[in-house]
Backbone as a chain_set.jsonl record, in Angstrom:
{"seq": "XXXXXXXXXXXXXXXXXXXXXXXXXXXXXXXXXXXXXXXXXXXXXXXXXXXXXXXXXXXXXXXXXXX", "coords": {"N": [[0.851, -1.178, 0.0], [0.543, 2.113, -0.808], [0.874, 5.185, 0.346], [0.418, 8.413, -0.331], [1.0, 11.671, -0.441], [-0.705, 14.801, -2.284], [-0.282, 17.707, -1.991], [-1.299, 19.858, -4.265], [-4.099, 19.19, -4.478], [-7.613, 20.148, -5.223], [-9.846, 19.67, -5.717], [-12.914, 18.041, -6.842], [-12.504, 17.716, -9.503], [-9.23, 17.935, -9.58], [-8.797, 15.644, -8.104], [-10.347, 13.583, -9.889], [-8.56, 13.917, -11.733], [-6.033, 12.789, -10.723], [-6.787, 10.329, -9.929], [-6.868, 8.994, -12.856], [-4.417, 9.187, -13.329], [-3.084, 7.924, -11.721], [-4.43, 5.336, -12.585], [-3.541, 4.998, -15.235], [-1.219, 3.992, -14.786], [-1.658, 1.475, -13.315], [-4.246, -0.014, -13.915], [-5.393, -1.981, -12.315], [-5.496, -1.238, -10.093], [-6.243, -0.436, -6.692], [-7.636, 2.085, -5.384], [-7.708, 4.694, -3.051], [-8.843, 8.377, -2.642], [-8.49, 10.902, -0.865], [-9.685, 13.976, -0.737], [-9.906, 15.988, 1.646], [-7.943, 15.367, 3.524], [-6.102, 15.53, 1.358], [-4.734, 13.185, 0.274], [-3.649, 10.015, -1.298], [-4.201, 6.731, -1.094], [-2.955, 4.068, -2.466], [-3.674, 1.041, -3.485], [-1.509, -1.567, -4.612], [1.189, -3.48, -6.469], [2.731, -1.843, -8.116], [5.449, -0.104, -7.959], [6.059, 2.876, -5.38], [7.384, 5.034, -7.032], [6.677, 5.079, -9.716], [3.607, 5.548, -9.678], [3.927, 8.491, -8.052], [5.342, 10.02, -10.548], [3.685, 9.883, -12.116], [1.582, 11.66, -11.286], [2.89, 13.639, -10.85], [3.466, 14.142, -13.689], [0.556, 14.736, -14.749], [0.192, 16.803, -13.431], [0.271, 17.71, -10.728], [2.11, 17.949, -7.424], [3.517, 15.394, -6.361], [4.295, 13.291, -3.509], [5.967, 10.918, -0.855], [3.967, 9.304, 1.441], [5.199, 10.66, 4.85], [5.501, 9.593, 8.206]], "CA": [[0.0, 0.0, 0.0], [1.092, 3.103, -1.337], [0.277, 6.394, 0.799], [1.039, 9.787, -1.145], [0.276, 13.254, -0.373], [-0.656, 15.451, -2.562], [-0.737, 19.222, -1.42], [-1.867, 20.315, -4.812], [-5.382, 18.732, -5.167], [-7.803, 20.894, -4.397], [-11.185, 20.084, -5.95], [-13.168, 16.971, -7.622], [-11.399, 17.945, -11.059], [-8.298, 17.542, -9.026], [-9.114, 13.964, -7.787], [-10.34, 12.617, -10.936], [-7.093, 13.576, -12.738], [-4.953, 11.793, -9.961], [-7.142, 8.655, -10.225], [-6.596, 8.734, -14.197], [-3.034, 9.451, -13.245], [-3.174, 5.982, -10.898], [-5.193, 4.088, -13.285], [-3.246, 4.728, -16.146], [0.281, 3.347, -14.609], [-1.901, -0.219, -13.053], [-5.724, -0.01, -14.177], [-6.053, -2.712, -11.435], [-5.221, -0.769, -8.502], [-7.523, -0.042, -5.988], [-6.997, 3.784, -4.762], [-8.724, 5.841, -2.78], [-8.435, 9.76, -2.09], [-8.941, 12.248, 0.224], [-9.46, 15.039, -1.165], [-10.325, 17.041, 2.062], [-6.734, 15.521, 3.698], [-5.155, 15.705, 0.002], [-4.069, 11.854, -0.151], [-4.114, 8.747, -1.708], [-3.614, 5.493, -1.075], [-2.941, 3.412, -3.572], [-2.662, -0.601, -3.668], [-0.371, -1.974, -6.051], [2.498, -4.104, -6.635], [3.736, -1.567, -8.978], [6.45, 0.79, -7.199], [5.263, 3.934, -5.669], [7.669, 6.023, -8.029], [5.835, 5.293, -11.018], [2.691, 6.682, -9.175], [4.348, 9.836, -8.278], [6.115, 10.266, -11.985], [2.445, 9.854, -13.243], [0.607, 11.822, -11.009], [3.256, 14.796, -11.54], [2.955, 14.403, -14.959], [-0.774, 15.155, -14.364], [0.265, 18.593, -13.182], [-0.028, 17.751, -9.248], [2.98, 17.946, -6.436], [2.973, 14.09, -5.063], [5.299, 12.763, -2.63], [5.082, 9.564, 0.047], [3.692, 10.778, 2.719], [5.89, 10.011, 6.413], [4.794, 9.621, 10.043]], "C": [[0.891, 1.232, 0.0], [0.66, 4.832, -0.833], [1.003, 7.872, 0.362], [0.254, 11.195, -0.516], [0.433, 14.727, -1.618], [-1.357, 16.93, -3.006], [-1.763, 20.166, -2.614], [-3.567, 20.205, -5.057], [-6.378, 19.149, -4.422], [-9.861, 20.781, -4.452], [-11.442, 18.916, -6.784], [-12.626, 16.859, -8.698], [-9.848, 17.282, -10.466], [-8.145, 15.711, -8.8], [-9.011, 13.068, -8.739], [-9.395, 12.779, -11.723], [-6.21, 12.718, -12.374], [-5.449, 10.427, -10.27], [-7.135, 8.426, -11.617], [-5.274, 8.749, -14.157], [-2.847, 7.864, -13.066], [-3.364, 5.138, -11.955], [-4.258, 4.261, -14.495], [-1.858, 4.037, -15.933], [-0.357, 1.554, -13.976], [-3.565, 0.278, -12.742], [-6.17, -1.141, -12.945], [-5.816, -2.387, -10.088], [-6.216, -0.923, -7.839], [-6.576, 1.215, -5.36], [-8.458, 4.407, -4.16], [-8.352, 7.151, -2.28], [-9.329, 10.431, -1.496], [-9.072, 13.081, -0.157], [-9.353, 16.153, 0.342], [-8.429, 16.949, 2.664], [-5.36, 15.698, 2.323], [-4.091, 14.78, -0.249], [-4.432, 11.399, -0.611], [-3.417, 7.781, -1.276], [-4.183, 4.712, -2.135], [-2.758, 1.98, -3.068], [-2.747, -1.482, -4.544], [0.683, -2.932, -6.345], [3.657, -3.084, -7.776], [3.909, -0.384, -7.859], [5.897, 2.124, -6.855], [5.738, 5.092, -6.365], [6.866, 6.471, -8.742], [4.391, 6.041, -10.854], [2.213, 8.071, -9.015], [4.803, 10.828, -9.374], [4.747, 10.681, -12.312], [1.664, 10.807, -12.85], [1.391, 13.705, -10.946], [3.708, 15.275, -13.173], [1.502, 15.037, -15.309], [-0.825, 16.773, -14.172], [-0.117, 18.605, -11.476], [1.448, 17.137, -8.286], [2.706, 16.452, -6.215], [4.363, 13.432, -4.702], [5.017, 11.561, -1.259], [5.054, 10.419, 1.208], [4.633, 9.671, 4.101], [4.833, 10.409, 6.972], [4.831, 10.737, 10.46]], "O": [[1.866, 1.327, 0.745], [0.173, 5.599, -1.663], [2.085, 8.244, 0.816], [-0.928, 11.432, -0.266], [1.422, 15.448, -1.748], [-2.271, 17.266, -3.759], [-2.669, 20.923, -2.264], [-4.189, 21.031, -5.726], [-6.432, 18.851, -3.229], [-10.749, 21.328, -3.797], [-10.508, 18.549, -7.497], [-12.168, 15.745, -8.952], [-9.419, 16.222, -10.922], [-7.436, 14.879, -9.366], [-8.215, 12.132, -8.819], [-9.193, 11.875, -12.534], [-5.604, 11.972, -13.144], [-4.756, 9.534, -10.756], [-7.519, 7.265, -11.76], [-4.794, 8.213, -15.155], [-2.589, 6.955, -13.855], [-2.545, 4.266, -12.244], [-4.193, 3.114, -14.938], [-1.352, 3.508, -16.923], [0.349, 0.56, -14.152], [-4.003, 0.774, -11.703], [-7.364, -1.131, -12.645], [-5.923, -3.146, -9.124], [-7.168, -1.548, -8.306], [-5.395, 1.295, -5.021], [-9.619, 4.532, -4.549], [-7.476, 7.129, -1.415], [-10.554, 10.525, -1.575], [-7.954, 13.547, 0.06], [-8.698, 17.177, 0.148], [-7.652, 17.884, 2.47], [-4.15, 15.909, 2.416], [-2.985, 15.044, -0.721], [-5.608, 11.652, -0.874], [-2.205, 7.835, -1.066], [-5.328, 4.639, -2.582], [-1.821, 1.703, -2.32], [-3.692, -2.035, -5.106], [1.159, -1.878, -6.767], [4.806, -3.344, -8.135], [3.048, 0.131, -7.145], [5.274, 2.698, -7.749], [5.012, 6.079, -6.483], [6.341, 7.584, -8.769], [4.011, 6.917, -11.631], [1.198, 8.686, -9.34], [4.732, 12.055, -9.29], [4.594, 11.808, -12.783], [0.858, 11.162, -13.711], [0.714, 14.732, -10.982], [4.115, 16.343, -13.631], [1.447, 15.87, -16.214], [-1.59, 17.635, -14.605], [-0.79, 19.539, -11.04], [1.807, 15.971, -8.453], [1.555, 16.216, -5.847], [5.279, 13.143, -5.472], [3.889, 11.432, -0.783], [5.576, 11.418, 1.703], [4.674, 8.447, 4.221], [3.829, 11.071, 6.705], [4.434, 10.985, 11.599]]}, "num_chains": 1, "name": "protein.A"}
């Protein structure tokens, strides 16, 4: 499981780009976001780079989130 934060996402538009972001690097994820805390968790077997690559390709800040 893959927990990301990202600060940019600010509004349902926001969301559904990240989860097209997600879905387009492993269409079989399961993800869900926060929009109000401005995460996702993702779970995956694929790496959470590729996540982050994809989801700032998107045009949104994302980084793993720490403790």
């Amino acid at each position: 499981m893959h927990h990301l934060n990202i600060p940019d996402m600010t509004c349902g538009h926001c969301s559904t780009a990240v989860e097209k972001a997600v879905k387009a690097v492993d269409p079989s994820s399961r993800l869900t976001v926060n929009l109000e805390a401005k995460t996702a968790s993702i779970d995956s077997e694929v790496g959470s780079d590729a996540f982050i690559v994809a989801i700032r390709e998107a045009g949104y800040q994302a980084s793993l989130e720490t403790s």
